[in-house]
C-alpha positions in Angstrom: -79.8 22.9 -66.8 -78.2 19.7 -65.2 -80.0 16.6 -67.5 -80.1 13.1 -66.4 -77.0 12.2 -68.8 -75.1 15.0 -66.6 -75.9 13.2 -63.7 -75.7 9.5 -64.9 -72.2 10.7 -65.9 -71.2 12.4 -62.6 -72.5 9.4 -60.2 -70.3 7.2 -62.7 -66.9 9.5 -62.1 -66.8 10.6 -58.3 -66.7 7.5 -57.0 -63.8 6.5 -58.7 -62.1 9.7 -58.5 -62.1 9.8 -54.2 -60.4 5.8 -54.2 -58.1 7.1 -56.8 -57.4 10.2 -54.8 -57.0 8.1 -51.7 -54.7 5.5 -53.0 -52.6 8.2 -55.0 -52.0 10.1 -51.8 -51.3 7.2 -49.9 -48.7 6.3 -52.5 -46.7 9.7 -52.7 -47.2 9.4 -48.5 -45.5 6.1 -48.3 -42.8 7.4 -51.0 -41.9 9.9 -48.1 -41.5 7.3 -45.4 -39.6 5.5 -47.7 -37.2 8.0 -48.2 -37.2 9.0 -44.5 -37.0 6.1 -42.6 -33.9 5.8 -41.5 -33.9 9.4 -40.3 -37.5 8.7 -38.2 -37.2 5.6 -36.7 -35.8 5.8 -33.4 -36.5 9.1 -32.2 -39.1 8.2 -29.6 -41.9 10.2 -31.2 -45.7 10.0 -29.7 -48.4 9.6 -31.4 -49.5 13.4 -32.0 -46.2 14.7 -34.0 -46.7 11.4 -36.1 -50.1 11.6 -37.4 -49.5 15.8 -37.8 -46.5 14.5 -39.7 -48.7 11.9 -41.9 -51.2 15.1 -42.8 -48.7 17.6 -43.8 -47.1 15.0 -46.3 -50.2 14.1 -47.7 -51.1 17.8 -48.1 -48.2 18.3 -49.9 -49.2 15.5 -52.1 -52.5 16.9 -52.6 -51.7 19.2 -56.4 -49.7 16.0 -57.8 -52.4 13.2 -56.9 -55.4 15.0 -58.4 -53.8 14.5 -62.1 -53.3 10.8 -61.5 -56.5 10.6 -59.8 -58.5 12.5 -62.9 -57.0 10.3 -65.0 -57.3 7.2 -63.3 -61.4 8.3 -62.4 -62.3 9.2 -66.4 -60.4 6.2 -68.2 -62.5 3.7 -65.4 -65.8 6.1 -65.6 -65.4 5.7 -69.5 -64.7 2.5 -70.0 -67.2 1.3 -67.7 -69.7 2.9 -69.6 -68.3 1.9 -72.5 -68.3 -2.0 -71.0 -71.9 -2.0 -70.1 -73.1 -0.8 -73.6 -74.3 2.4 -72.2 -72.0 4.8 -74.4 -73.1 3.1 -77.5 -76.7 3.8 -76.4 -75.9 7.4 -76.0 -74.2 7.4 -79.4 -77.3 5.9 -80.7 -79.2 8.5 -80.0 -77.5 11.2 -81.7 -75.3 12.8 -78.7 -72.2 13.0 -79.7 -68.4 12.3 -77.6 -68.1 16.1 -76.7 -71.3 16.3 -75.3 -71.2 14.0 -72.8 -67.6 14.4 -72.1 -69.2 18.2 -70.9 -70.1 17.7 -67.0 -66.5 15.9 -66.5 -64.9 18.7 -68.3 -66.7 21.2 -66.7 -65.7 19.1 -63.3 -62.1 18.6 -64.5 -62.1 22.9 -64.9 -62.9 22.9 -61.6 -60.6 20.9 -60.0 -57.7 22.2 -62.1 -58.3 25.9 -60.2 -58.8 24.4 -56.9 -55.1 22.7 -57.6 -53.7 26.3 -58.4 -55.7 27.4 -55.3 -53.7 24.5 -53.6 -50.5 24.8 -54.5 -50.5 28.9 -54.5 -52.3 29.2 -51.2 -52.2 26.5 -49.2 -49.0 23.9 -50.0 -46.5 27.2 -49.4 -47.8 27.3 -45.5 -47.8 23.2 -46.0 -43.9 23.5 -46.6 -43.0 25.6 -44.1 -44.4 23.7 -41.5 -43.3 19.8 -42.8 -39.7 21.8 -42.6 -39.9 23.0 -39.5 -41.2 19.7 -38.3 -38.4 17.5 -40.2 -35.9 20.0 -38.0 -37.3 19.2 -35.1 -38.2 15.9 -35.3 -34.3 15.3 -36.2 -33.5 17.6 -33.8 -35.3 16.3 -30.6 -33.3 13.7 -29.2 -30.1 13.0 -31.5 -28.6 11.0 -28.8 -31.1 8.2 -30.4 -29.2 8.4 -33.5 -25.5 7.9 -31.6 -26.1 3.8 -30.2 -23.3 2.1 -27.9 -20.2 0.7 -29.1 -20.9 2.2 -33.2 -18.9 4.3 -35.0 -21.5 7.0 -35.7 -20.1 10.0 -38.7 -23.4 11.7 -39.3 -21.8 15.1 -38.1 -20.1 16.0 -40.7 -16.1 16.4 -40.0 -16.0 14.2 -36.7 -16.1 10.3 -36.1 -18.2 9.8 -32.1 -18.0 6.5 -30.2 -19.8 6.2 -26.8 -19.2 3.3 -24.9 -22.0 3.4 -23.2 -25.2 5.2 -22.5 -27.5 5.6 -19.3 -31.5 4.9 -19.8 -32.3 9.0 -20.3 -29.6 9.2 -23.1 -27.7 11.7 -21.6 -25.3 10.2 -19.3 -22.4 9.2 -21.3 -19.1 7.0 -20.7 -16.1 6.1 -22.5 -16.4 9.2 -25.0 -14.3 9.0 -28.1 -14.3 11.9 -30.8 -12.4 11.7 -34.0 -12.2 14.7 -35.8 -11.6 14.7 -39.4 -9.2 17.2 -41.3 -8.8 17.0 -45.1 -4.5 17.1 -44.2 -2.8 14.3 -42.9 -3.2 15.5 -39.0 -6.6 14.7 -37.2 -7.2 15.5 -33.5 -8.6 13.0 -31.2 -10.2 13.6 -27.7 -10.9 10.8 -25.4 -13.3 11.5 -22.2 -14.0 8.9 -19.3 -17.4 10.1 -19.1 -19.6 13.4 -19.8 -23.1 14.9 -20.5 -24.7 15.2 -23.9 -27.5 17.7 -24.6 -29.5 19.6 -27.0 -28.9 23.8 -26.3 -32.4 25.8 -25.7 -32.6 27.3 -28.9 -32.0 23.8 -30.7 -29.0 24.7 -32.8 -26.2 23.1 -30.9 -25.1 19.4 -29.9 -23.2 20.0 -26.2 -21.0 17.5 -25.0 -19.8 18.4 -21.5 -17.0 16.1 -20.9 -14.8 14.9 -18.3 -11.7 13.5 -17.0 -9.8 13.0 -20.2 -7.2 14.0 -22.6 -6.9 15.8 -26.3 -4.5 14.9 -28.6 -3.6 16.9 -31.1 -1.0 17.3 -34.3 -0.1 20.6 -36.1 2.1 21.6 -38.7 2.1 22.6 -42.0 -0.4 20.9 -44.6 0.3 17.5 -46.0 3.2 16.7 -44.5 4.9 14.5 -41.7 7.4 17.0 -40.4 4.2 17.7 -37.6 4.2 18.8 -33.9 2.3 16.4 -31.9 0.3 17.6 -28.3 -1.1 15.9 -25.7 -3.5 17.6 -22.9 -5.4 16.2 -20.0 -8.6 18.2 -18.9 -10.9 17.8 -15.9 -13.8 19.6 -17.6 -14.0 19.9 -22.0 -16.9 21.2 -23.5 -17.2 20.4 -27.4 -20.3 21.8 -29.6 -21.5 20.4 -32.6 -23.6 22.4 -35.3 -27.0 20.1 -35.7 -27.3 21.4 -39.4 -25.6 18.4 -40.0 -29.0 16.2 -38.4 -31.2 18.0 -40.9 -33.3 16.1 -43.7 -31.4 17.5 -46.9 -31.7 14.4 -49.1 -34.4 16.3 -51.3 -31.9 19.4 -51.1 -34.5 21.1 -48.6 -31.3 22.2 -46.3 -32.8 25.6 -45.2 -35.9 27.0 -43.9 -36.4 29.2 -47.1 -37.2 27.6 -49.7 -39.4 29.4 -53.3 -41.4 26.5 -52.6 -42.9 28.3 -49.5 -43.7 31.4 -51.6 -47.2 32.0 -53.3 -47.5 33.2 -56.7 -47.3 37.1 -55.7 -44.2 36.6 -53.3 -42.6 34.7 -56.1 -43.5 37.3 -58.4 -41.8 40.2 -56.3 -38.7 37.9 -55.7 -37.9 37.4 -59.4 -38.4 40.7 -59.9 -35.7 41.6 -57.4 -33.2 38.7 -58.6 -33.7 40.1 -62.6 -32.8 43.4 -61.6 -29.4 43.0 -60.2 -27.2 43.9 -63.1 -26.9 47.9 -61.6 -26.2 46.3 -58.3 -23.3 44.1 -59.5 -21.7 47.0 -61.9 -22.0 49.7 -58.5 -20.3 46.8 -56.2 -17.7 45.8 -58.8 -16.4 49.5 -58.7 -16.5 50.0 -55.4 -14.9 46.9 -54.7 -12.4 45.7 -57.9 -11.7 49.5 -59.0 -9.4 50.6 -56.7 -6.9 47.5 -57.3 -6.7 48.8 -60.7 -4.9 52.4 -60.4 -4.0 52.8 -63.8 -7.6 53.5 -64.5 -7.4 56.7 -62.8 -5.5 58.1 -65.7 -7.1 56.6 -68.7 -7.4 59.2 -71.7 -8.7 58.8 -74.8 -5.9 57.3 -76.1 -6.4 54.1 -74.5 -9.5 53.6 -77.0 -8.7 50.6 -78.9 -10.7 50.4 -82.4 -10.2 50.8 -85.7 -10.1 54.5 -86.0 -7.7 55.8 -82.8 -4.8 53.9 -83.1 -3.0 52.4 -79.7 -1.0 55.0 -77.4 2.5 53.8 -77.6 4.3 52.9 -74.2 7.7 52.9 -73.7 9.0 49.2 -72.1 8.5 49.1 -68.3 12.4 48.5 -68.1 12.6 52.3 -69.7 10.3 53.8 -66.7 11.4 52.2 -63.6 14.9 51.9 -62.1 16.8 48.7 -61.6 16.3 49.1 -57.9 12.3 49.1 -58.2 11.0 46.8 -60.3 11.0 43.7 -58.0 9.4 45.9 -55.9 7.0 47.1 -58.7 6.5 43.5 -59.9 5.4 42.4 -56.6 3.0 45.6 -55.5 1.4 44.3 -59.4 0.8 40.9 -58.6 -0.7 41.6 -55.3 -3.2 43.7 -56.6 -3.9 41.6 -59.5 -4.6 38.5 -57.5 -6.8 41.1 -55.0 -9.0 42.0 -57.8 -9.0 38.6 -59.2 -10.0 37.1 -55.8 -12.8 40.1 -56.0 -13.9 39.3 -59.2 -14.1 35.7 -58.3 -16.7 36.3 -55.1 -18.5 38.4 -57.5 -18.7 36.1 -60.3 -19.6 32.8 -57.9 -22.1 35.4 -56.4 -23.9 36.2 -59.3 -24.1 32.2 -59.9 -25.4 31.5 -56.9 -28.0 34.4 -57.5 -29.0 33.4 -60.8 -29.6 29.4 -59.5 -31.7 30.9 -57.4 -34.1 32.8 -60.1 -34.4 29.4 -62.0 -35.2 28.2 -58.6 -37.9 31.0 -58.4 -39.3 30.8 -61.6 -39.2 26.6 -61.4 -42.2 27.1 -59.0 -43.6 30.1 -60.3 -44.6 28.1 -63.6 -45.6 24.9 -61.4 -47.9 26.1 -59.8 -49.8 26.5 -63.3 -48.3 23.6 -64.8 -49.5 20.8 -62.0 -53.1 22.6 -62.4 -53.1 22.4 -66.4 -52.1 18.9 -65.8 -55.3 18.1 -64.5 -56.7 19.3 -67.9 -54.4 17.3 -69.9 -54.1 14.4 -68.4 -58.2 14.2 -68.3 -58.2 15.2 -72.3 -56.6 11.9 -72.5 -58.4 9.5 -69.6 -61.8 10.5 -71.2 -61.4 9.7 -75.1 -59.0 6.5 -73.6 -61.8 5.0 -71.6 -64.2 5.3 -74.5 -61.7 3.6 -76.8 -60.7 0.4 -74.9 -64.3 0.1 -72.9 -62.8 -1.6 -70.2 -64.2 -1.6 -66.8 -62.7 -2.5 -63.2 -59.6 -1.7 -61.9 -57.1 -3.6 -63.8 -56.6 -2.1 -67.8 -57.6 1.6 -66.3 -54.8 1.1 -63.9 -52.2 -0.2 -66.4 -53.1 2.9 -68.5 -53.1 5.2 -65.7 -49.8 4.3 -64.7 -48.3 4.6 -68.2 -49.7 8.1 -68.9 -48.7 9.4 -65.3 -44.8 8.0 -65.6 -45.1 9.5 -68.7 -46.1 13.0 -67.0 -43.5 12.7 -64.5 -40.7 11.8 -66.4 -41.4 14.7 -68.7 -41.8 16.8 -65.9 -38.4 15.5 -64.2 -36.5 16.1 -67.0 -38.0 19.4 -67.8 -37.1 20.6 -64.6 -33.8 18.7 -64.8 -32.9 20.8 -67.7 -33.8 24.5 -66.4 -31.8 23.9 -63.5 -28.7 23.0 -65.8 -29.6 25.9 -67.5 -30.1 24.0 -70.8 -33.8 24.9 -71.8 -35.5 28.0 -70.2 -38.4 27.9 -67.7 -41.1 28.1 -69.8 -40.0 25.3 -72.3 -39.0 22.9 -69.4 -41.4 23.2 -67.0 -44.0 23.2 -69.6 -42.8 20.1 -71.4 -44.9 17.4 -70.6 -47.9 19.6 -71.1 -46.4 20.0 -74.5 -45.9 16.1 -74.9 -49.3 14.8 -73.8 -51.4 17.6 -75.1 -50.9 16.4 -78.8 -51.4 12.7 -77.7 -54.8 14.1 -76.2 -55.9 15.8 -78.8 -55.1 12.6 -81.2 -57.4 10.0 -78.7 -60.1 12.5 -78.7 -60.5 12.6 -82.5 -59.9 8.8 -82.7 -63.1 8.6 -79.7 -65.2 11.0 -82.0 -64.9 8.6 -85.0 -65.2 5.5 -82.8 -61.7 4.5 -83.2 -60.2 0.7 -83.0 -57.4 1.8 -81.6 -57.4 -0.6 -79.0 -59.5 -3.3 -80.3 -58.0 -6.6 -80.2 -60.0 -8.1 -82.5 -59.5 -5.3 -85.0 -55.9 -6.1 -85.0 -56.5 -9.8 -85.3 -58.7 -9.2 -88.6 -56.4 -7.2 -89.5 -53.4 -9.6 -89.2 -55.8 -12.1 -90.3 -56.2 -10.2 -93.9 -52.6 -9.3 -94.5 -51.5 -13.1 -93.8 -54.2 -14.1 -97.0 -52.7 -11.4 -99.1 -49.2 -12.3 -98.9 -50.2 -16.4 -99.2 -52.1 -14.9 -102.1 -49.4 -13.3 -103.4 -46.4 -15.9 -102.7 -49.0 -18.5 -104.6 -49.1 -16.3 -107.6 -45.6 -15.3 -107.9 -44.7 -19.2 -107.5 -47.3 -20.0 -110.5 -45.7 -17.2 -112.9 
């Protein structure tokens, strides 16, 4: 049965919780446009794909601003209570910390499974669709991006100059395209005017181009000794990837991504990546085996322990006729280098597969780890705000903050270090849980015994005492 303590305590927290909710959402919003910016501006967007925009970001911000909002809510809910006298009364009368910490732990239960609800259920379909609209946001007139007279080297390889531009951006004149080679030739093309367009499934940059020449250098790599062409066109059509307009800053390149899987499609995906050693020991026969011929007539004898002793081979120069080893040598080599050029795609293969499983199992343990956050983070917020019994927005805040950063920096690094494979999932993704659950666990038993910790004034009486002892003690050593 609710009492009126439960509800006295409740009133006191959701208040607090919603402004924190809002300005913490707000906050990771913003941190998106910050990062963004550049990429946004520009692109003659209406009104409708901005706000849709605005509320898929702060959906995505939804399971990381309900920690900092539970802990900014029960450090201000606490310590307002604690500021008005009311907790003391409530001590007074024999009900102790745990008690009437209950309805906000009951509360902060509840909000921790509608997280995992959140980030299993809901922030997957969230991603998808914040990617899809990044594309084609960026996508949707790149013209915008290319101004008059600018150097522009977005698209990666190639240097474009337009020197000028008609009102509907497609129009161009004066068309200058540098493209980039990593020898010492480039090509250049030079256009006196042209069309520029998006292509109807989105993937292509056209330039239609006309009246205008290509120049062009070949010859081998890295040298001057080059061959040097020149040829005039009526009509040159160039097409540019527009992978190259995407938003990868956060390395979000693709529209796959684990973090658009729920918990049972990331569970079925690890499950596949794990099992992969058959499937790498089938290919690396079918495909490395037959370089190696000798194989075929491997005995026993070729067992090398401690108990069969070595076959011993006559010299090569002993088998093979003058006449044939060059030959021999070379067939050798080029099946060596075959099977190590194999082994090689196999080898960076299984790399790229096993990034991918930490990738996997990163978000498989977030999704528990930003909900038993909320837990945490409140374990400490609750006993805080009962220690310092301050009100209003300003030491909650500075508190808030410092526990959060805290959070977040553990949780960066964590993550940091299972992608550089130097901790394993569990242990990194789970080490600011592992950080902050001891710290609250330490402010709750300090709350229960009605801890100092934070008293100013304890301090100063403390100081206070130590400074007498030790002019005490300098008086009597002096007099001795």
């Amino acid at each position: 049965m609710i009492k009126k303590l439960d509800i006295l305590i409740l009133r006191s927290f959701i208040g607090p919780f919603f402004a924190a909710l809002f300005i913490s959402l707000f906050v990771l919003t913003m941190q998106f446009f910050w990062l963004y910016i550049d990429d946004i501006v520009g692109k003659g967007l209406d009104i409708v794909t901005l706000l849709k925009l605005v509320g898929l970001v702060t959906l995505f911000g939804v399971p990381m601003a309900l920690p900092l909002a539970l802990l900014f809510s029960s450090i201000m809910t606490f310590g307002n209570l604690g500021e008005t006298f009311e907790l003391v009364a409530i001590k007074a009368a024999g009900i102790p910390l745990l008690r009437f910490m209950r309805p906000l732990t009951i509360t902060a239960i509840v909000i921790s499974g509608f997280a995992f609800l959140f980030a299993n259920n809901i922030n997957p379909v969230v991603q998808l669709k914040l990617s899809s609209l990044k594309y084609d946001i960026i996508v949707s007139k790149p013209a915008f991006d290319i101004k008059e007279g600018i150097f522009y080297d977005k698209i990666e390889g190639y240097v474009i100059k337009l020197g000028k531009k008609e009102k509907n951006d497609s129009i161009i004149h004066n068309v200058v395209i540098f493209e980039k080679k990593p020898g010492l030739q480039d090509n250049l093309l030079m256009a006196q005017n042209g069309v520029m367009r998006i292509t109807k499934d989105k993937k292509f940059l056209e330039f239609i181009l006309q009246n205008g020449w290509r120049f062009e250098e070949k010859g081998a790599r890295n040298t001057t000794n080059t061959e040097f062409t020149r040829m005039g066109f009526k009509e040159y059509k160039k097409v540019f990837d527009l992978r190259s307009f995407q938003l990868n800053k956060s390395g979000d390149s693709s529209f796959y991504d684990p973090k658009m899987l729920s918990l049972r499609q990331l569970n079925g995906a690890i499950d596949s990546l794990t099992h992969l050693d058959s499937f790498y020991f089938k290919r690396s026969q079918r495909e490395v085996t037959p370089y190696l011929r000798f194989t075929k007539y491997m005995d026993t004898g070729w067992v090398m322990n401690d108990t069969v002793p070595i076959r011993k081979l006559k010299k090569l120069d002993d088998i093979i006729a003058d006449s044939m080893r060059q030959q021999v040598t070379d067939a050798a080599i080029s099946q060596l280098q075959s099977a190590k050029s194999n082994i090689g795609v196999l080898a960076s293969d299984q790399v790229e597969k096993i990034k991918s499983l930490r990738l996997h199992e990163i978000e498989w343990h977030r999704k528990f780890t930003l909900s038993a956050a909320c837990l945490v983070l409140f374990l400490i917020g609750a006993p805080l705000g009962s220690i310092i019994r301050k009100g209003g927005l300003g030491t909650p805040l500075v508190f808030a903050i410092i526990f959060f950063v805290t959070f977040h920096l553990f949780n960066t690094f964590g993550e940091k270090f299972v992608k550089s494979e130097q901790a394993s999932p569990l242990g990194g993704m789970w080490l600011s849980t592992l950080v902050l659950l001891p710290i609250g666990a330490f402010l709750t038993y300090k709350a229960m015994r009605d801890s100092q910790l934070f008293n100013q004034e304890f301090y100063y009486r403390s100081f206070k005492k130590l400074r007498g002892f030790l002019v005490t003690f300098k008086s009597s050593k002096k007099s001795s």
